[in-house]
C-alpha positions in Angstrom: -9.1 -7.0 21.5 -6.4 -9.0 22.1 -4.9 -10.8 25.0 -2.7 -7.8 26.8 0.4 -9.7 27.1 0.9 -9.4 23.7 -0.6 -6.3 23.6 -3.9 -4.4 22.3 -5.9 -3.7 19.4 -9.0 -2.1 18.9 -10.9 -1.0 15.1 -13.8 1.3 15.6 -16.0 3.3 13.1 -18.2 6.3 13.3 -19.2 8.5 10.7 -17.2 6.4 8.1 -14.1 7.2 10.1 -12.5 4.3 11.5 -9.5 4.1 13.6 -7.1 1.7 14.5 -5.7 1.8 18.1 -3.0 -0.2 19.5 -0.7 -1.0 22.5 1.8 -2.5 24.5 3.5 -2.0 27.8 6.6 -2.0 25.8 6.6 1.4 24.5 3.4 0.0 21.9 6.4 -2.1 20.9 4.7 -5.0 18.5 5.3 -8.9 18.9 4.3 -11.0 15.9 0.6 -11.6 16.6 -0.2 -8.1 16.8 1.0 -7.3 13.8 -0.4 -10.0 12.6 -3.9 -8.7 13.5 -3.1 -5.3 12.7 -1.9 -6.7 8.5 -6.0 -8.1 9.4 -7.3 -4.8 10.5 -6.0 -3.0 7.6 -7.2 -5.5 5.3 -10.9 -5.8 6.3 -10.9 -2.2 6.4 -10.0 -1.6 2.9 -13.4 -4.0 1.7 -15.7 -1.9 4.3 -17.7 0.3 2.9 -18.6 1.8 6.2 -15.3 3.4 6.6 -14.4 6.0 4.1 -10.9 7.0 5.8 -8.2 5.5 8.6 -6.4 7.1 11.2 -3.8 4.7 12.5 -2.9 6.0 16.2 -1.2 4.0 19.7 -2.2 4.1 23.1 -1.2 6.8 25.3 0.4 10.1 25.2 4.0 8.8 25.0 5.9 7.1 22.5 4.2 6.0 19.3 5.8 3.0 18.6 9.0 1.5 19.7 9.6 -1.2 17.0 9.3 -4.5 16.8 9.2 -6.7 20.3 12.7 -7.1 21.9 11.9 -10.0 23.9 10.7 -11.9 21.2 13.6 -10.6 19.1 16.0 -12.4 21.1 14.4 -15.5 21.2 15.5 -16.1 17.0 17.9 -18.7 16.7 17.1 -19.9 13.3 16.2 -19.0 9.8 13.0 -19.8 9.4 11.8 -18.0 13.0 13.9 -14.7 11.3 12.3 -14.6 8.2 8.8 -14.9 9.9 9.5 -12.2 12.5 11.0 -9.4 10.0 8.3 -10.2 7.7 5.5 -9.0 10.7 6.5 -5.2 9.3 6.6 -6.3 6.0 3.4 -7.6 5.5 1.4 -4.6 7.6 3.5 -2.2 5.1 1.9 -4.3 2.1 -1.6 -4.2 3.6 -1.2 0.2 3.9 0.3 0.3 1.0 -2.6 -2.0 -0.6 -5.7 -0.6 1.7 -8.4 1.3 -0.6 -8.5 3.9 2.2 -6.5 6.7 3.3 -4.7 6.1 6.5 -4.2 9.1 8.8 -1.0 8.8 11.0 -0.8 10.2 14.5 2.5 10.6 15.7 2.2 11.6 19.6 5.0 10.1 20.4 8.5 9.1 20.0 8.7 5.8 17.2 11.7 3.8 16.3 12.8 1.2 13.6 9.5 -0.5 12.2 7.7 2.4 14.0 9.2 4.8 12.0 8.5 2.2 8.7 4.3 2.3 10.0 4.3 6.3 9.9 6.1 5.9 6.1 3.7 4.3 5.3 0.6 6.8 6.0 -0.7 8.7 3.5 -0.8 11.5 5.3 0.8 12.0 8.5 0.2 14.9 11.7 2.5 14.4 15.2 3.3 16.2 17.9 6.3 18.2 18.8 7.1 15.4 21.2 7.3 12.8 17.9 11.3 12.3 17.4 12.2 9.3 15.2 15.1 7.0 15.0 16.3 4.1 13.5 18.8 2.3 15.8 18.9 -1.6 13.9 22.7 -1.0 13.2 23.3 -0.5 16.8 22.3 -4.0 17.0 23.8 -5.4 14.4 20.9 -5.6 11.5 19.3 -2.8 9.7 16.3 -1.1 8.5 15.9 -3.0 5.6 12.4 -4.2 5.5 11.2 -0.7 6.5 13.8 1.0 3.8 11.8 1.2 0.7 8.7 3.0 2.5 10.5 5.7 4.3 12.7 6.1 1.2 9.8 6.8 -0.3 8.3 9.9 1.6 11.4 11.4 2.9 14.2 10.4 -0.1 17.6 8.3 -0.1 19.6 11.1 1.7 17.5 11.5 4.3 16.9 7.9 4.8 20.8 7.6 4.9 21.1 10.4 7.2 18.8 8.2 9.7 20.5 4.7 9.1 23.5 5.5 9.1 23.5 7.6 11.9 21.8 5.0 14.2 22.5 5.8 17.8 20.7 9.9 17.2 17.2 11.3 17.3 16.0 13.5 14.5 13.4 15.8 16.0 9.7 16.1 14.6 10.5 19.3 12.6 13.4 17.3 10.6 10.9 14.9 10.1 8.2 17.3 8.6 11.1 19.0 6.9 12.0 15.6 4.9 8.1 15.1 4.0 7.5 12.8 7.0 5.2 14.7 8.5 2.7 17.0 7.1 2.2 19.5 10.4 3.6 19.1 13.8 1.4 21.0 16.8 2.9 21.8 19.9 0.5 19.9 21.9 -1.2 15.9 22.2 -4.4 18.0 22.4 -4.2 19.8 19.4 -2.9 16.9 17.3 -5.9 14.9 18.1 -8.2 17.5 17.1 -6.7 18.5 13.9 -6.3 14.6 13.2 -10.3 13.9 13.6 -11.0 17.4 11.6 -8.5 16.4 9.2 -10.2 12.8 8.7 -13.7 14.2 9.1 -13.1 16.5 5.7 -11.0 13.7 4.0 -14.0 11.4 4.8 -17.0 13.4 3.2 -14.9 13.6 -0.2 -15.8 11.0 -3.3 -14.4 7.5 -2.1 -14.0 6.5 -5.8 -11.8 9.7 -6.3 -9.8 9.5 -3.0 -8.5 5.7 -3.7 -7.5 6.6 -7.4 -5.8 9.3 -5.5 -4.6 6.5 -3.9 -3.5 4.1 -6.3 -1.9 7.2 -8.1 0.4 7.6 -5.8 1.6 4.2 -4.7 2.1 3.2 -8.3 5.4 1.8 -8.8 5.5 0.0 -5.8 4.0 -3.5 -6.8 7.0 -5.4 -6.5 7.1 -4.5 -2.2 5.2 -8.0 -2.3 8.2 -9.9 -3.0 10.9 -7.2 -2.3 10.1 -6.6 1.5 10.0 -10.1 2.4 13.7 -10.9 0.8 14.2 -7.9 2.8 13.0 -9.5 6.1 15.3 -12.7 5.4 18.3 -10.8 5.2 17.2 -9.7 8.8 16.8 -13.1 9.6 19.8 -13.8 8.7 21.8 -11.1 10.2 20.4 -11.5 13.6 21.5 -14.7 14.0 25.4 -13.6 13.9 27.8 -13.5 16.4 27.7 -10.3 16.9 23.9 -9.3 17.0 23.8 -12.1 19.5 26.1 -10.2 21.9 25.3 -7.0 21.0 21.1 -7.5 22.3 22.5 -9.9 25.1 24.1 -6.5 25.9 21.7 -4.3 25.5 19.1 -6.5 27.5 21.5 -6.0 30.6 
């Protein structure tokens, strides 16, 4: 665990299913050093032999993740500090994307920007009805760009455009299992955590050495995030140092 003002984060394992919880009074909103820790969960994970599958899940019954921290966002005012911030999301992405282990999303919530970016980057992803998504960086001046190539990847260019573009709306959880977001939507918190440990329980008692050439399998292709997502985070950095992203989260912090 970490220290809660910059929120929680907890790894457990039973039965060779480990799970990831984390939170923040912030909407599970993530400053730096969380995601710091959570690029370390993911990685020690993926060399434990003890855990066979990952389901990746927040604190609470409300949203799932709000995005990087706001407060710390507005504290940028240079370069270097905006690079190192929009590459939090980056590197965790890389770590999922890299993990020898399935990860098991669950989506009780609603998520925004980088929130939406972690549930991309599942394998495998089951949320409530309750689980809208948005990405609202253009509101603000910047854009999804770290976070792009990941949700481009399960849900397609157009629909990606559809959500980038169209910053200030929600798209509903049913959009999002339409575009290949999610796989199944239940009405209910209840019944999305107990089709999410049935779900892992299955995926955990299958041959490890099949499930993470399953894995590579399907991330193949995407070798070059290493590089690409952090040139991605500087152009963040860059962008939220302008005029106009300045006034525009001075505005919204009112």
């Amino acid at each position: 665990m970490i220290p809660e003002s910059i929120g929680s984060l907890y790894t457990h394992i039973e039965n060779t299913v480990a799970t990831i919880e984390f939170g923040h009074p912030a909407s599970n909103s993530f400053p730096s050093e969380l995601l710091v820790r959570l690029e370390k969960a993911f990685d020690e994970l993926s060399n434990d032999e003890s855990a066979h599958v990952i389901i990746l899940k927040s604190e609470g019954d409300r949203a799932f993740c709000a995005g990087a921290s706001f407060d710390e966002l507005i504290t940028i005012d240079n370069l270097k500090e905006g690079k190192k911030f929009f590459s939090g999301f980056a590197n965790v992405i890389n770590a999922m994307r890299t993990c020898k282990k399935p990860i098991i999303g669950r989506i009780q919530g609603k998520t925004v920007g980088g929130g939406v970016g972690l549930a991309a980057a599942c394998d495998y992803c089951l949320a409530s009805e309750s689980a809208s998504i948005k990405l609202s960086e253009l509101t603000i001046g910047i854009g999804p760009f770290v976070i792009e190539p990941a949700v481009s990847r399960k849900i397609g260019l157009a629909a990606f455009e559809a959500l980038a573009w169209d910053a200030s709306q929600w798209k509903n959880a049913y959009w999002a299992k339409e575009k290949g977001l999610y796989s199944r939507v239940f009405e209910t918190v209840a019944e999305l955590d107990k089709e999410v440990q049935m779900f892992a329980e299955r995926l955990a008692k299958y041959n490890p050495k099949a499930i993470q050439q399953m894995k590579e399998t399907l991330w193949k292709g995407t070798d070059h995030w290493s590089e690409l997502l952090i040139k991605r985070a500087e152009i963040s950095g860059e962008l939220v140092l302008s005029e106009f992203t300045k006034k525009a989260l001075e505005k919204f912090k009112k």
